[in-house]
N, C-alpha and C positions, 0 to 999 in steps of 0.2 A: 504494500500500500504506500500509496504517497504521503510523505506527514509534511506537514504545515513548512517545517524548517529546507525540508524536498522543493517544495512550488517556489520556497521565496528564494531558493537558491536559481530553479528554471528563470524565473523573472527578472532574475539580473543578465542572461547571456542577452549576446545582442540576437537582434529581430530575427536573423537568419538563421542562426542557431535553436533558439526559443521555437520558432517553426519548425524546426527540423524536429527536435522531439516531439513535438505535439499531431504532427504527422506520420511518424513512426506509432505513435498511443494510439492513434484512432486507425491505423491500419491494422493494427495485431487483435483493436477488438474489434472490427469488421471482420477480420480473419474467424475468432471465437464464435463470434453470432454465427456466420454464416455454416461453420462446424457443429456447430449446436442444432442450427436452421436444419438442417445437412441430416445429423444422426436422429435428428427424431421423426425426420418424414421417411429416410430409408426403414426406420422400423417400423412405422406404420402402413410399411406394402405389405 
């Protein structure tokens, strides 16, 4: 988990950087959902 002392360290890099993680966070949980999305409708054939 991220704690408090995590984010305010992300908010100091600069813009390019600070994007760059926050683009890699919502790609791996797009990744998740869609694994998740994924295994529960293959169980359900």
């Amino acid at each position: 988990m991220l704690t408090l002392e995590q984010m305010e360290l992300i908010q100091q890099l600069d813009d390019d950087d600070k994007s760059t993680v926050f683009k890699i966070i919502d790609k791996m949980l797009t990744t998740k959902k869609f694994k998740d999305f994924f295994n529960k409708n293959v169980a359900a054939l």
